[in-house]
C-alpha positions in Angstrom: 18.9 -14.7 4.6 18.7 -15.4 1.1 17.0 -18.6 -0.3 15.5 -19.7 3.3 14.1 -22.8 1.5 17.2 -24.4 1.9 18.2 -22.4 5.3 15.5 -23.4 7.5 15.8 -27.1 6.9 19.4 -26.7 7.7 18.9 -24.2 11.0 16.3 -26.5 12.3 18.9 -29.5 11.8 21.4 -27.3 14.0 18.7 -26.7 16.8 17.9 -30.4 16.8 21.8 -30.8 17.5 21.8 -32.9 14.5 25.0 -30.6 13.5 27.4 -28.7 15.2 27.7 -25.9 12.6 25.4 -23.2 12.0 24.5 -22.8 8.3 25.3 -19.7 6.0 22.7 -17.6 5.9 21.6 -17.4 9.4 22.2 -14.2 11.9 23.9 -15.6 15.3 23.2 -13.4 18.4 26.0 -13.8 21.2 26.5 -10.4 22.7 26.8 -9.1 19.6 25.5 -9.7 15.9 27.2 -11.2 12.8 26.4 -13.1 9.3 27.5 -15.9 8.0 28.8 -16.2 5.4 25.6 -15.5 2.4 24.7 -17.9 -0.5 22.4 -17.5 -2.8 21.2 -20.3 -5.6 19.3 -20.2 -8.8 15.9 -19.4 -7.9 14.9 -21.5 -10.6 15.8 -24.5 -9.3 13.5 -24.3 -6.3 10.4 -26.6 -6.2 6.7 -25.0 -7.2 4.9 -23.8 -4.6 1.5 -26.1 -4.2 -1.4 -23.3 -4.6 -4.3 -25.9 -4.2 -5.3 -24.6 -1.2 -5.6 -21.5 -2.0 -8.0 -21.2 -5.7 -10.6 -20.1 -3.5 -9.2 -16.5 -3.2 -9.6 -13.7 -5.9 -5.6 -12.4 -5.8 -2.7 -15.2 -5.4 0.5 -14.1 -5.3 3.1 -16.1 -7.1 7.4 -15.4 -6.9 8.6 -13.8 -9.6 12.6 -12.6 -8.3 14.1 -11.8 -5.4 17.0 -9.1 -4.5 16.7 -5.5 -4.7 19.4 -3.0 -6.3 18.3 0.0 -4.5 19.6 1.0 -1.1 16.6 2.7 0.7 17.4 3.3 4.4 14.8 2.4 5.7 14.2 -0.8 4.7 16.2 -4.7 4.7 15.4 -6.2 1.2 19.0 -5.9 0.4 20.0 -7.7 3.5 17.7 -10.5 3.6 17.3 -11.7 -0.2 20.3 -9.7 -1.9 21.5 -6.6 -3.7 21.1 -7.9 -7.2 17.7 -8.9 -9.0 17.8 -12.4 -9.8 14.6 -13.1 -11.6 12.6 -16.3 -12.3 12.6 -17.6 -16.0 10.3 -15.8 -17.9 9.0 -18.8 -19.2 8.6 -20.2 -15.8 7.2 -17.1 -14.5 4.6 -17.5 -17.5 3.1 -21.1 -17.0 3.1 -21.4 -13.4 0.9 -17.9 -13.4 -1.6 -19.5 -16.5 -1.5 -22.8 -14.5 -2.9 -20.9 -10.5 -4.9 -18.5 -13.1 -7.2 -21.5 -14.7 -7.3 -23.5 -11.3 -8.9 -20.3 -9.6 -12.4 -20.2 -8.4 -14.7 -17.8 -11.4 -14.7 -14.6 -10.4 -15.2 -11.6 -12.5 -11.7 -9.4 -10.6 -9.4 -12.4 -10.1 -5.8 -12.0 -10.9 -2.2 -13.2 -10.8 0.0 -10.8 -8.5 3.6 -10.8 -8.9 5.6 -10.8 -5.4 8.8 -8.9 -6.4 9.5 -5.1 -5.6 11.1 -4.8 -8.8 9.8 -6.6 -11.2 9.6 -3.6 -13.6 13.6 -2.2 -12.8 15.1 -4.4 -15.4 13.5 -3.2 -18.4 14.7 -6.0 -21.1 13.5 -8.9 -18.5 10.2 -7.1 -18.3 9.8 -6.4 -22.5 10.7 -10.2 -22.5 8.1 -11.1 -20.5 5.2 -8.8 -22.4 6.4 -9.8 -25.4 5.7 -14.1 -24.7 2.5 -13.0 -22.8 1.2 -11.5 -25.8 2.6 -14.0 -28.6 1.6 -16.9 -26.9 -1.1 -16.3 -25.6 -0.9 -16.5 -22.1 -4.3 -14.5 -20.7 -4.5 -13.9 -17.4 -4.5 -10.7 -15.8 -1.7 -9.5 -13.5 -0.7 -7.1 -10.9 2.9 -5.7 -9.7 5.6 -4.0 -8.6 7.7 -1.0 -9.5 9.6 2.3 -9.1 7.7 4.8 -10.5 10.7 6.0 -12.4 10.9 2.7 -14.1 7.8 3.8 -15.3 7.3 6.2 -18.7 5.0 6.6 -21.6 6.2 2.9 -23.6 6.2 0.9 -20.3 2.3 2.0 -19.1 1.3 0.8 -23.1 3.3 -2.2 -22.1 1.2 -2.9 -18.7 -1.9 -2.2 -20.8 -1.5 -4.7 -23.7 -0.2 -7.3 -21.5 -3.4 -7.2 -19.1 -1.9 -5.6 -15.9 -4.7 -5.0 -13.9 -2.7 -3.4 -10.7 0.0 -1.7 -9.7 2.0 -0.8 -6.6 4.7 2.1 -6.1 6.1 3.2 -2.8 6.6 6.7 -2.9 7.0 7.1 0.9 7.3 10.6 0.8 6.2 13.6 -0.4 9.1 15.6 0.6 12.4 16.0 -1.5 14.8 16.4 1.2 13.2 13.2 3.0 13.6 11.9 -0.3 17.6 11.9 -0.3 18.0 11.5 3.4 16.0 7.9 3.2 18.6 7.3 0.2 15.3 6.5 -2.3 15.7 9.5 -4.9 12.4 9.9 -6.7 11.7 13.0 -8.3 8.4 13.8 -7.7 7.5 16.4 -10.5 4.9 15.7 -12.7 4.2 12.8 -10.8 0.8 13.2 -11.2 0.3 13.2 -15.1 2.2 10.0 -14.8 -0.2 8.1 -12.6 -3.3 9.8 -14.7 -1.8 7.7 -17.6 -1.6 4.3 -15.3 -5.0 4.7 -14.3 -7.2 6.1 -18.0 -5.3 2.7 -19.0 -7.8 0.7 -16.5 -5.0 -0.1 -14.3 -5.6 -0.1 -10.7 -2.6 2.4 -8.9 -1.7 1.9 -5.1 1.0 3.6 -3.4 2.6 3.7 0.4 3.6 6.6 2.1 5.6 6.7 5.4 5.0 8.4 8.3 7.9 9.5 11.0 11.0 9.6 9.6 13.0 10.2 12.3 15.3 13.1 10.6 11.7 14.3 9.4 10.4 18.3 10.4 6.4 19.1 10.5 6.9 20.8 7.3 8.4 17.3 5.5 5.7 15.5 6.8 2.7 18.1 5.9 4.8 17.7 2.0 3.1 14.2 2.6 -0.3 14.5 3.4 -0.8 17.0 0.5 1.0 14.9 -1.9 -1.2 11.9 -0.7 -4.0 14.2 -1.1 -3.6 15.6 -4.5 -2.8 11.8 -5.7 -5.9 10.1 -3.9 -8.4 12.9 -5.5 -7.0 12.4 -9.0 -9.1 9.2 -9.4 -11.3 6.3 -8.8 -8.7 3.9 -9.6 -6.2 4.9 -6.5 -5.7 4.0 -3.2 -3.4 5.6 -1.0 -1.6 4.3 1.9 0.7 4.6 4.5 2.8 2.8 7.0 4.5 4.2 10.1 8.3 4.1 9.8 9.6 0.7 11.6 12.8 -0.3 12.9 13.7 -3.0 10.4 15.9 -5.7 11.2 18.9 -5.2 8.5 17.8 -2.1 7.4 20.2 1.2 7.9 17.4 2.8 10.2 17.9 -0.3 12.5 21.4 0.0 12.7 21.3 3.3 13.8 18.3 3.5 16.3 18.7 2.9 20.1 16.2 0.6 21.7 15.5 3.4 23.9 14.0 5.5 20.8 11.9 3.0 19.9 7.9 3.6 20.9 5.2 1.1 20.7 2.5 2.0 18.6 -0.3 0.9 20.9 -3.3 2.6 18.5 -2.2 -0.3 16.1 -4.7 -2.5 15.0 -2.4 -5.7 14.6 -1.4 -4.5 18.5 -5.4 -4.3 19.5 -5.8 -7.7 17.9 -3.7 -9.2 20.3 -4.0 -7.3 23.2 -7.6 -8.5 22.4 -6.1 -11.9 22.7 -4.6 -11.8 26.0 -1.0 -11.2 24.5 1.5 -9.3 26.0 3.7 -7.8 24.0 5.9 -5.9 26.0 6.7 -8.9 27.7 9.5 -9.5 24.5 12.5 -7.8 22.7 11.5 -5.4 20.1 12.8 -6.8 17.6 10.5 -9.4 18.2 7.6 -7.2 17.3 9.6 -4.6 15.1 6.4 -3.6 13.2 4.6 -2.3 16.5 7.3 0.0 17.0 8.5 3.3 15.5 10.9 5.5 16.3 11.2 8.9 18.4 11.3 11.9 16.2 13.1 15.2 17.9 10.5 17.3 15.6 7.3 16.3 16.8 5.4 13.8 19.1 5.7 10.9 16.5 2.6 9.2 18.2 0.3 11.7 17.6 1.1 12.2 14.1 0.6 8.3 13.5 -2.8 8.3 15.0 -3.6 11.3 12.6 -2.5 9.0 10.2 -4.2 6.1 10.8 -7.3 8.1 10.6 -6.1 10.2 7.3 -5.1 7.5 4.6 -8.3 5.4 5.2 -10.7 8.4 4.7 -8.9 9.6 2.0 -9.9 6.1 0.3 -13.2 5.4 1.5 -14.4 8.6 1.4 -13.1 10.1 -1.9 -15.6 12.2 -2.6 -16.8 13.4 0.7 -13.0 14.4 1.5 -12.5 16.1 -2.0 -15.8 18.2 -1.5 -15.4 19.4 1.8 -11.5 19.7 1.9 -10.5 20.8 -2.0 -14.0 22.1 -3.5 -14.0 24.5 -0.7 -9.9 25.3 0.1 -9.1 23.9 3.3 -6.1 23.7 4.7 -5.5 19.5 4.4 -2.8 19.8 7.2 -4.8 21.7 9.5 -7.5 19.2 9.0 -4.4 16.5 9.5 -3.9 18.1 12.9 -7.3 17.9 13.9 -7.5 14.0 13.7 -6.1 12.9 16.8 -9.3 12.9 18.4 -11.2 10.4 16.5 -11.0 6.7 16.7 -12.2 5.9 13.8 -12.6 7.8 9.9 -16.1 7.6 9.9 -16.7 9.3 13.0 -13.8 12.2 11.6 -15.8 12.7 8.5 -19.2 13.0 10.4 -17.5 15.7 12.4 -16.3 17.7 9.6 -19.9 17.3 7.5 -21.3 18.9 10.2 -18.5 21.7 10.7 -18.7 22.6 7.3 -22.3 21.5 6.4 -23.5 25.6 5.9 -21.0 26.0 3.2 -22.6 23.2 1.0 -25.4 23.1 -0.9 -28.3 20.3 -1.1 -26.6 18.4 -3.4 -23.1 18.6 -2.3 -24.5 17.1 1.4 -26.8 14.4 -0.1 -23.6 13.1 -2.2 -21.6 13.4 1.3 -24.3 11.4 3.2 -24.9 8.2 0.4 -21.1 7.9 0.6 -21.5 7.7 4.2 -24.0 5.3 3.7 -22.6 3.5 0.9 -19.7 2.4 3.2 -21.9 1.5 6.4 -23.4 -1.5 3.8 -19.8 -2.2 2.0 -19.0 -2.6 6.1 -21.7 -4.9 7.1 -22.6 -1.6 9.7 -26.2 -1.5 9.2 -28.7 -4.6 7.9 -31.4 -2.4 6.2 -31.2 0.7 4.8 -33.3 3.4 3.2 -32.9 6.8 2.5 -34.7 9.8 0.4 -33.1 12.0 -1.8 -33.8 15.0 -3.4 -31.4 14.3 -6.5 -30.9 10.8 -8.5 -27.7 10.6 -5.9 -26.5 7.0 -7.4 -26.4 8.3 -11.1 -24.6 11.7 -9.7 -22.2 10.3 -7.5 -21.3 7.9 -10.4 -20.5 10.8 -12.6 -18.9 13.0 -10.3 -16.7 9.7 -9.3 -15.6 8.5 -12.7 -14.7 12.7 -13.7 -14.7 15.4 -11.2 -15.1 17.9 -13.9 -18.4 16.9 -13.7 -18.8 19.2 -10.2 -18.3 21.9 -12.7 -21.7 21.4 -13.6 -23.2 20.2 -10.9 -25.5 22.7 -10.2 -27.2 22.2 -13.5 -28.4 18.7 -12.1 -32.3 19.1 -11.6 -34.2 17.7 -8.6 -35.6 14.0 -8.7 -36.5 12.6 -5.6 -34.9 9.3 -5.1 -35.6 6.8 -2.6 -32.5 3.9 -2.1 -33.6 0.8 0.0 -31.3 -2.4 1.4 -33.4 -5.1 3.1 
């Protein structure tokens, strides 16, 4: 809890029975649970982080504050580093990120990513910052962290002259009664003309969205998947994601779930990759393995719905324009196609399904864009060695268009023919 950099090496002394006391800041379980007391010191005093081993990588990740104001339910920030921000020295903050930025490896996307949920919540700590980045020239590029209602017109211009290349916002959910209930209050209206003016800055917008809430109904939950869905078609420049809701150790949704309405998630990947292994993980408490386990939902079979997700979120991403042809160009239901996704194991194969369900409602070019984004992910993938493939349309420069500004599928029928041929070797 709090500043483990000084709690470990005490805990470890205790285990080693070097001491007889345990140290603040350390959960003790006998029969039931309780904290010591908590301490927390000036982050700033706390060595630098070597980062030597690391240059090699395109993203590092370097500390910028710890402690989160907020009280969602769902999650244990608040327990485990503290309810206040307490931020680095801007200063600090500044030549430590120049310093991992120069000793990086060349490459033409790297960047500096700020670890702090909230790094954007105190406004005058963040104009501080923008305003040294820019006056003294500190020039690396940077991702973060924020609320999207930290965010308005003056602080995107902000993100934008200061070189933010990335952002993250959890929005969780796309429902406004889930919204209270999980105690994280975003309004959600004109959210989208908001994250149109993140991303026509050139910054790169992420965001997370939850998946079984326990108090959540079919019809909070399908709120979701067309929010996500609305967002991810906007533009290039957005990923969409999702998590299944956990059991959090400290969190409020902890404190109030039963082990016996906790269910293993067993169409994880991290719990295929060590079954795969030869681990068992049944074999230990849950809250050994919290993030394997979600929680029973009295609405709906919570399983199935996370499998539907699993498969959802990652086509949405990879296959943005396949998904916004056959799914928004020609009105389908989105949660109806939701439901369907519990039989596939994979996105690819669900997207291969619905191109041929729907493929008598497109036209030639509408399939051939469909198929090279098929294909264009097989390479990204490392799925096939050599490829080659005729088209009856120049299908890169098209797909490039329609990508960068959907408006362009209002004229798409005004491309002429050009048969292309695209080879890998």
């Amino acid at each position: 809890m709090y500043e483990g950099e000084t709690t470990i090496v005490n805990f470890l002394a205790y285990l080693e029975k070097q001491t007889l006391d345990i140290p603040c800041n350390v959960i003790k379980k006998n029969n039931t649970c309780y904290r010591y007391q908590l301490t927390c010191e000036n982050i700033n005093n706390i060595p630098a982080i070597d980062y030597s081993d690391y240059y090699n990588a395109r993203i590092i990740d370097v500390e910028v504050g710890r402690g989160c104001p907020y009280s969602c339910y769902y999650c244990s920030a608040k327990s485990l580093v503290g309810h206040n921000i307490r931020y680095k020295n801007i200063e600090c903050i500044l030549q430590e990120s120049q310093n991992v930025y120069n000793n990086m490896n060349k490459s033409t996307r790297k960047y500096i990513n700020f670890n702090h949920d909230n790094f954007l919540s105190n406004r005058k700590n963040f104009k501080e910052f923008v305003s040294k980045k820019i006056n003294e020239n500190y020039n690396f590029p940077y991702g973060c962290e924020g609320r999207i209602d930290a965010i308005d017109d003056e602080i995107i211009n902000d993100l934008s002259d200061s070189n933010c290349v990335y952002i993250f916002v959890g929005l969780e959910s796309g429902s406004k009664r889930i919204q209270k209930i999980a105690k994280k209050n975003l309004n959600l209206d004109n959210i989208s003309e908001k994250i149109k003016k993140i991303t026509s800055k050139g910054i790169f917008f992420e965001t997370n969205f939850i998946i079984g809430f326990p108090e959540e109904t079919l019809d909070d939950l399908y709120d979701t998947i067309k929010l996500a869905s609305k967002l991810a078609w906007l533009d290039t420049n957005i990923r969409i994601s999702y998590s299944f809701m956990s059991p959090e150790p400290g969190s409020e949704v902890f404190e109030k779930t039963s082990l016996e309405n906790c269910l293993m998630v067993k169409t994880d990947g991290t719990y295929l990759d060590l079954e795969k292994s030869g681990f068992n993980m049944e074999k230990f408490p849950t809250l050994y393995f919290n993030h394997l386990y979600t929680i029973k939902n009295p609405n709906y079979d919570v399983l199935y719905y996370v499998h539907c997700a699993s498969i959802f979120f990652p086509m949405l991403y990879k296959y943005q324009i396949a998904t916004y042809i056959m799914f928004n160009l020609k009105h389908k239901n989105i949660c109806k196609v939701f439901e369907q996704l519990d039989q596939f194991s994979a996105e690819e194969e669900a997207i291969l399904f619905f191109y041929e369900k729907y493929k008598g409602e497109l036209s030639l070019i509408e399939q051939e864009l469909i198929i090279y984004e098929i294909n264009m992910n097989r390479i990204f993938e490392n799925k096939i060695q050599e490829y080659s493939q005729e088209y009856s349309y120049s299908i890169q420069k098209i797909y490039r268009e329609v990508k960068q500004d959907k408006r362009n599928f209002l004229k798409i029928n005004d491309y002429k023919k050009s048969p292309t041929k695209i080879v890998k070797k």
